[in-house]
C-alpha positions as CSV (number, residue, x, y, z in Angstrom):
1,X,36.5,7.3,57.7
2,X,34.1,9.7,56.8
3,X,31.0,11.0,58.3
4,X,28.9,9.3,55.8
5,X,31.2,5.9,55.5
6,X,30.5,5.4,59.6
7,X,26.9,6.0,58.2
8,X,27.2,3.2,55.6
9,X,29.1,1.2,57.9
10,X,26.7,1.5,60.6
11,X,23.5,0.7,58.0
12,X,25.6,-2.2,56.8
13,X,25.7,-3.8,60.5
14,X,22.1,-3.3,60.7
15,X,20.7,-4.9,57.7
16,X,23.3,-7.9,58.5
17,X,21.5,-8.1,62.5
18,X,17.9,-7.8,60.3
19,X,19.6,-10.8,57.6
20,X,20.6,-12.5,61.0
21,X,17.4,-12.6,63.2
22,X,15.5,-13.1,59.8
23,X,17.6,-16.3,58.8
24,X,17.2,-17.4,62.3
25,X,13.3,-17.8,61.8
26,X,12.9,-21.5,61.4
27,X,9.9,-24.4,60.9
28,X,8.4,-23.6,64.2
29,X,8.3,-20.1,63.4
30,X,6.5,-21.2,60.3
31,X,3.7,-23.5,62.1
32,X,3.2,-20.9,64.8
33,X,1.5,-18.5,62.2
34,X,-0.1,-21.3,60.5
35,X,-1.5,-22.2,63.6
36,X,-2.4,-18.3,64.5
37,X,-4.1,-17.8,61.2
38,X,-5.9,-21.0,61.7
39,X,-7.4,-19.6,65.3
40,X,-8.3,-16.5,63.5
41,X,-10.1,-18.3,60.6
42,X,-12.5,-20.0,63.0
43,X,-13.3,-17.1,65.2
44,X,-14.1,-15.3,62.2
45,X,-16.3,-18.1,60.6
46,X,-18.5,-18.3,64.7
47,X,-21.4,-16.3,64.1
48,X,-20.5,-13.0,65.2
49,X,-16.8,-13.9,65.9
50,X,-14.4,-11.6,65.7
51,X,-10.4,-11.2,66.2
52,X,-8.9,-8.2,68.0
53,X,-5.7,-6.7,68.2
54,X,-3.8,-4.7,70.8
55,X,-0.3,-3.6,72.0
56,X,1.7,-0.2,72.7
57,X,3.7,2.2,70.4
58,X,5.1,0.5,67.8
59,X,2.8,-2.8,68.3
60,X,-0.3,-0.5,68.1
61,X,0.6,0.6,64.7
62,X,1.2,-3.2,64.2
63,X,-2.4,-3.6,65.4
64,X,-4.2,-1.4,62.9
65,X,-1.9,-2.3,60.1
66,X,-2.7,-6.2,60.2
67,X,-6.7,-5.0,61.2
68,X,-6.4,-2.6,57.9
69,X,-5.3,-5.5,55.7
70,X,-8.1,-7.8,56.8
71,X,-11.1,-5.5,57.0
72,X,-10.0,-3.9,53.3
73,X,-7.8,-6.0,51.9
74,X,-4.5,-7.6,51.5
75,X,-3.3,-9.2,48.4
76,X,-6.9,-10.3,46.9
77,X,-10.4,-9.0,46.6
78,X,-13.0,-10.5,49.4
79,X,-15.5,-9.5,51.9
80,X,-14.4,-7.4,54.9
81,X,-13.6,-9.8,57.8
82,X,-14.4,-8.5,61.7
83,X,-11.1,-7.9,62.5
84,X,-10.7,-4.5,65.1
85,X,-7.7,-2.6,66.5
86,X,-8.7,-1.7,70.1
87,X,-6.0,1.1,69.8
88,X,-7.8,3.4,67.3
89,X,-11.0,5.1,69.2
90,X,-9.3,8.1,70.4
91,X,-12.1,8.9,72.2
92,X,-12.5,5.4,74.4
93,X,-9.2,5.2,74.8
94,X,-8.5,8.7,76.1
95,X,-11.9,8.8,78.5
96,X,-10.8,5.3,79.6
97,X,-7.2,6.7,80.7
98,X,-8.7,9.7,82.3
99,X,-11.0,7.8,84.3
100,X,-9.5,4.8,85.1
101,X,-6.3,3.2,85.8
102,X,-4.3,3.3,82.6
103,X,-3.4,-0.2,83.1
104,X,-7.1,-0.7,82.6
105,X,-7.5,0.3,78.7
106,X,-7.3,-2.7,77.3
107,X,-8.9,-4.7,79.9
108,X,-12.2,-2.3,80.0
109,X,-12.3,-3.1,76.2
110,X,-11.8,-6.7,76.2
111,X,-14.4,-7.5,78.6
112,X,-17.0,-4.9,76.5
113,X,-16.0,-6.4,72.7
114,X,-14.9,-9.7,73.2
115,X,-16.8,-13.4,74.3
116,X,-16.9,-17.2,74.0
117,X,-14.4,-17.8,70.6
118,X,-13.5,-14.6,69.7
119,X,-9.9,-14.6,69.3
120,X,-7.3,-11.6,70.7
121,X,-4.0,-11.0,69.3
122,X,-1.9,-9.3,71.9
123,X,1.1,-7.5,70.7
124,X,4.2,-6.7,73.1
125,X,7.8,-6.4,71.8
126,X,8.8,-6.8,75.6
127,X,5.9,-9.1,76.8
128,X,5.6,-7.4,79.8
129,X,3.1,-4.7,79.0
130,X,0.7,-4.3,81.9
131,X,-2.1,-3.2,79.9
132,X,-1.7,-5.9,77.4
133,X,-1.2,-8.8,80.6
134,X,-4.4,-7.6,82.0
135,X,-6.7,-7.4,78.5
136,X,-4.8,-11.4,77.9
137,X,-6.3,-12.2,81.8
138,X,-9.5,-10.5,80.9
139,X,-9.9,-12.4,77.6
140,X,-9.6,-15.5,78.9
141,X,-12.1,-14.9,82.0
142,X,-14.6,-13.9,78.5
143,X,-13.9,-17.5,77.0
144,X,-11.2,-15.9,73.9
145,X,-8.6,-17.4,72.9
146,X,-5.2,-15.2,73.0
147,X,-2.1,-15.0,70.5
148,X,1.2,-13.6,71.7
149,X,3.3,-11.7,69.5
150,X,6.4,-11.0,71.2
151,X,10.2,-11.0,72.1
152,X,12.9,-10.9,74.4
153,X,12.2,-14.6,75.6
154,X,8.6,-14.1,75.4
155,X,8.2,-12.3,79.1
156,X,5.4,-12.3,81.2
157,X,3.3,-12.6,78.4
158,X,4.3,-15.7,76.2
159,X,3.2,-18.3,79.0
160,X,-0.5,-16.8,79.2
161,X,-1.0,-17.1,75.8
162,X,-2.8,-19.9,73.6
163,X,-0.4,-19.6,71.4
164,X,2.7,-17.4,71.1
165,X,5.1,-16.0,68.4
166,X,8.5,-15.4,70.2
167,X,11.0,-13.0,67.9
168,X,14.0,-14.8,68.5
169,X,16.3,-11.5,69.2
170,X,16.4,-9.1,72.4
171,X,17.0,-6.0,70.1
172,X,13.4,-4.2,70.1
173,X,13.7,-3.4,66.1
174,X,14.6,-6.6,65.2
175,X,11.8,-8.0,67.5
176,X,9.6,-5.6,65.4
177,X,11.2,-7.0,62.0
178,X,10.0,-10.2,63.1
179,X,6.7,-9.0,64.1
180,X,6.1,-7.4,60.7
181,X,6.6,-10.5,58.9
182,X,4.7,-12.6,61.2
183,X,1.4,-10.2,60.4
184,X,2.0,-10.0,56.7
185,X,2.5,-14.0,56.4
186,X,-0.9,-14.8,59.1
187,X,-2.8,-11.9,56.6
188,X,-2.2,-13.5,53.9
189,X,-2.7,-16.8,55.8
190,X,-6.1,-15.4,57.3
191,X,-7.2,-14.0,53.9
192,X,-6.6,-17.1,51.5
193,X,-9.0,-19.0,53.8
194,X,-11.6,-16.3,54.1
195,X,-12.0,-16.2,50.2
């Protein structure tokens, strides 16, 4: 074989794991975003509510991208909806890590941005991010509700949450797959009730 038929090969088992994981996704997957967007939806109608995002790496990117679609928009013309990624002040975030605990910069900003019915979306392929365990803790001490978006069996995290979306798969990109079509679907969901 080769070099660029182990290539093809190797694409090939990839996009048949994605098919997989994605075929695996079944009616409760479905009603768990309803039920996300739904939570969203009323924080945002609360006067002053607000929903906020966080998670590490790859589920920070997730973070802005889902807070992009909500406060521009996604698929149809609206008004902006309070939606913030609490991974995008560089500043804050870097003072916070250099002066406190990095398990702490999340928490810190949790407790300063969120209150009674605000609603945090916590993002961790693993579920066992410290920083994201402590900002769930912290959220619920404020009186938010808390959506998991995870894998892997949930972790740590799943159980602490109001509500969580488990990736059915232990393999971190198909985990993040799952999580990209969770946050297009509870956009779309979020948006088509904030019209």
């Amino acid at each position: 074989m080769t070099a660029r038929g182990a290539e093809v090969e190797l694409l090939q088992q990839r996009l048949a794991q994605a098919c997989q994981t994605y075929a695996s996704l079944d009616q409760g997957f479905l009603d768990t975003v309803a039920a996300a967007a739904e939570m969203a939806v009323a924080s945002l109608r609360r006067p002053k509510g607000g929903v906020y995002l966080i998670g590490n790496g790859g589920s920070a990117a997730d973070a802005q991208h889902w807070a992009a679609e909500l406060v521009g928009r996604y698929l149809m013309e609206r008004e902006p909806l309070n939606v913030h990624a609490l991974t995008v002040n560089s500043s804050t975030y870097t003072a916070l890590v250099n002066d406190y605990p990095a398990a702490e910069v999340f928490e810190r900003q949790v407790r300063a941005h969120l209150g009674e019915g605000d609603l945090l979306i916590a993002i961790s392929t693993s579920g066992n991010s410290d920083n994201v365990l402590r900002a769930v803790a912290a959220a619920q001490q404020c009186g938010a509700l808390v959506v998991g978006v995870t894998g892997k069996g949930g972790g740590k995290l799943a159980p602490l949450c109001d509500l969580a979306m488990i990736a059915p798969s232990s393999d971190t990109p198909r985990i993040q797959e799952v999580h990209l079509l969770f946050g297009h679907l509870w956009c779309e969901l979020v948006e088509r009730a904030c019209l």
